[in-house]
C-alpha positions in Angstrom: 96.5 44.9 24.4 98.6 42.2 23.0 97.6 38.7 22.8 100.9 37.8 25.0 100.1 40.3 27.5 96.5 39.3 27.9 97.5 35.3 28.6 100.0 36.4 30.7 97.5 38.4 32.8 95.4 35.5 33.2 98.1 32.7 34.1 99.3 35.5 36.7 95.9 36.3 37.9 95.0 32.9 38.2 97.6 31.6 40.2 97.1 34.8 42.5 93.1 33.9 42.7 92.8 32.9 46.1 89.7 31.0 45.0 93.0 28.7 43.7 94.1 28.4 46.4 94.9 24.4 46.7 97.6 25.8 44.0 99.1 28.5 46.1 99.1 25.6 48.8 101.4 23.7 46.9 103.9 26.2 46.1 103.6 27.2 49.7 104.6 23.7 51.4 107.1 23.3 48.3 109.4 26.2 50.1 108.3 25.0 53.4 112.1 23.8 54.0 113.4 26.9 53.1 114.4 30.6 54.0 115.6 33.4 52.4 119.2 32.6 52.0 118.0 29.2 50.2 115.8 31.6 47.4 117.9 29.9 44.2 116.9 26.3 45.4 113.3 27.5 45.6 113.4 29.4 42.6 114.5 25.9 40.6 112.1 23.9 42.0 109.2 26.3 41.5 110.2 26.3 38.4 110.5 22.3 37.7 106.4 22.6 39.5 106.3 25.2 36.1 107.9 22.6 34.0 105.7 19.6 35.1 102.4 21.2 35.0 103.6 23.2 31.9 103.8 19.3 29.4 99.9 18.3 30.8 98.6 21.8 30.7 99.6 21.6 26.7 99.0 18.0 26.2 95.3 18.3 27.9 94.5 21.9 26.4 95.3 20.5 22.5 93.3 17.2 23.8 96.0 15.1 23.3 95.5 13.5 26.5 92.4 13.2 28.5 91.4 12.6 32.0 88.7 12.5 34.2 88.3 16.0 35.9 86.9 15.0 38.8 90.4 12.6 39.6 92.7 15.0 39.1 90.6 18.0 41.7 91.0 14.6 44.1 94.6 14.1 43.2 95.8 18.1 43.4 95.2 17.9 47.9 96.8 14.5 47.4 100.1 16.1 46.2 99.9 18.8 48.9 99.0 16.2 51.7 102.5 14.4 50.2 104.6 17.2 49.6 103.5 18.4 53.4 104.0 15.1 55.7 107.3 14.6 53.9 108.1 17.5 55.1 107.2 16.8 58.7 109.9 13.7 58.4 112.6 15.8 56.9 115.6 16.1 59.7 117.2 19.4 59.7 120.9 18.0 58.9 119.3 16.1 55.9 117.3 18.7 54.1 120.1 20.5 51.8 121.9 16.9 50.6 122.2 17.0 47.2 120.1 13.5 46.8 117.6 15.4 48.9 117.3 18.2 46.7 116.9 16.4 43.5 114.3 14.0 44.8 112.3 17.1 45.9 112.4 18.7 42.1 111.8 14.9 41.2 108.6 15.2 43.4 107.7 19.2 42.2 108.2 18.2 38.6 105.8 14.8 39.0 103.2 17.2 41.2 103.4 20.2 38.2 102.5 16.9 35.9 98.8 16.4 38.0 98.6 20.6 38.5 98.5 21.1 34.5 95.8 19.2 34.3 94.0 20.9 36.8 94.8 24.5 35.3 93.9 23.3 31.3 90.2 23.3 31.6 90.4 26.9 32.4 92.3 27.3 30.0 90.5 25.3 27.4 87.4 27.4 28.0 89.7 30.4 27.3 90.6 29.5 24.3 87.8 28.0 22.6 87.9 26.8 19.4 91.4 28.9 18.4 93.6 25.9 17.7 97.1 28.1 17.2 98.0 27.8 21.1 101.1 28.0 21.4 102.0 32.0 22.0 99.1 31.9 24.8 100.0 28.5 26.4 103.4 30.3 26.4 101.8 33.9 27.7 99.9 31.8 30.8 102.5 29.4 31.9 105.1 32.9 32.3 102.4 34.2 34.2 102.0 31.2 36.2 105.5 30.9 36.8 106.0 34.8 37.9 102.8 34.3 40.4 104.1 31.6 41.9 107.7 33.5 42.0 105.4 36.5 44.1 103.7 34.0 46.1 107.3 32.2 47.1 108.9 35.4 47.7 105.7 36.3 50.3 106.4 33.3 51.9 109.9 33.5 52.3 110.0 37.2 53.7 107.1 35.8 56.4 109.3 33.1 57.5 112.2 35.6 57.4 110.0 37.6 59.7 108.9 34.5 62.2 112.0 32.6 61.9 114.9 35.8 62.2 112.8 38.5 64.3 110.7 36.2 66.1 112.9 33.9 66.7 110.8 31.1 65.8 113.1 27.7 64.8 112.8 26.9 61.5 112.3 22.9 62.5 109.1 24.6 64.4 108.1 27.1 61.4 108.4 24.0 59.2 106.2 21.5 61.9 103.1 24.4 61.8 103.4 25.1 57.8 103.4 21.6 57.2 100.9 20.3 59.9 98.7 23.1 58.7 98.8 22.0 55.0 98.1 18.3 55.7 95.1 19.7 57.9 93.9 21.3 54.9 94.9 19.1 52.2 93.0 16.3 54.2 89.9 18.5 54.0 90.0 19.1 50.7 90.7 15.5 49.9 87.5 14.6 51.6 85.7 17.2 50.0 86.8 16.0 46.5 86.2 12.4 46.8 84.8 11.0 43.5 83.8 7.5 43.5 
């Protein structure tokens, strides 16, 4: 097995872990906002998450930055809990304005920033002492990327299913993702408290 193919397992199998779940979470409430037909805005801002997370995840794994671990597992429901309750105060007219859209890649980008760090211990201790990164860093963030593409494209056929067969609204599907994630979020906040 190749060296690519091997990273690229692991980013995809980590991202699919449901033990990561405060992960999945995020990419979840991220396409809260959206159904199928929106699947391109999704996709860029999944991948602007993959872009943010993608700088700290290669900046913490060569050491070039540092951070106490036990912050960022605090901060990572923090950006859920955000992403989610702006959600809640999202009117349906408003959602699609261009100065809404690029705020919310503002937001994924920033988030992905906090995420990386939270993914580059694990990857740290997969790498060991190898200092030539750069073809696996490259390996797990495509696998990252292309399990959070699966887990989007999950998402979006279920609220396909509630909000076109079941004839859920979407303002209602996006009230119980949202309400849901801030539940949760909250939770895991309190569980990661640090200080």
């Amino acid at each position: 097995m190749s060296e690519f193919r091997l990273y690229y397992g692991l980013g995809l199998d980590h991202i699919l872990d449901i033990n990561g779940y405060d992960h999945i979470m995020f990419v979840v409430v991220l396409s809260a906002l959206y159904q199928v037909a929106d699947w391109k805005k999704v996709l860029i801002l999944v991948t602007a998450f993959t872009v943010g997370h993608s700088i700290t995840l290669a900046l913490a794994t060569l050491e070039i930055i540092r951070f106490n671990t036990d912050l960022i597992e605090f901060l990572i429901p923090v950006t859920i809990c955000i992403t989610a309750l702006s959600n809640l105060f999202v009117r349906e007219g408003n959602k699609f304005t261009p100065k809404r859209i690029s705020l919310n890649y503002i937001f994924a980008g920033f988030f992905g920033l906090i995420h990386g760090m939270g993914f580059s211990n694990y990857l740290r201790s997969l790498l060991g002492s190898d200092t030539t990164i750069i073809t696996q860093l490259f390996a797990f963030n495509v696998g990252l990327e292309i399990g959070q593409i699966i887990i989007v494209g999950m998402f979006l056929v279920l609220s396909f299913i509630f909000v076109s067969l079941f004839g859920v609204t979407r303002r209602d599907w996006k009230m119980i993702i949202s309400s849901a994630m801030v539940g949760i979020a909250l939770t895991l906040m309190m569980d990661a408290v640090y200080w």
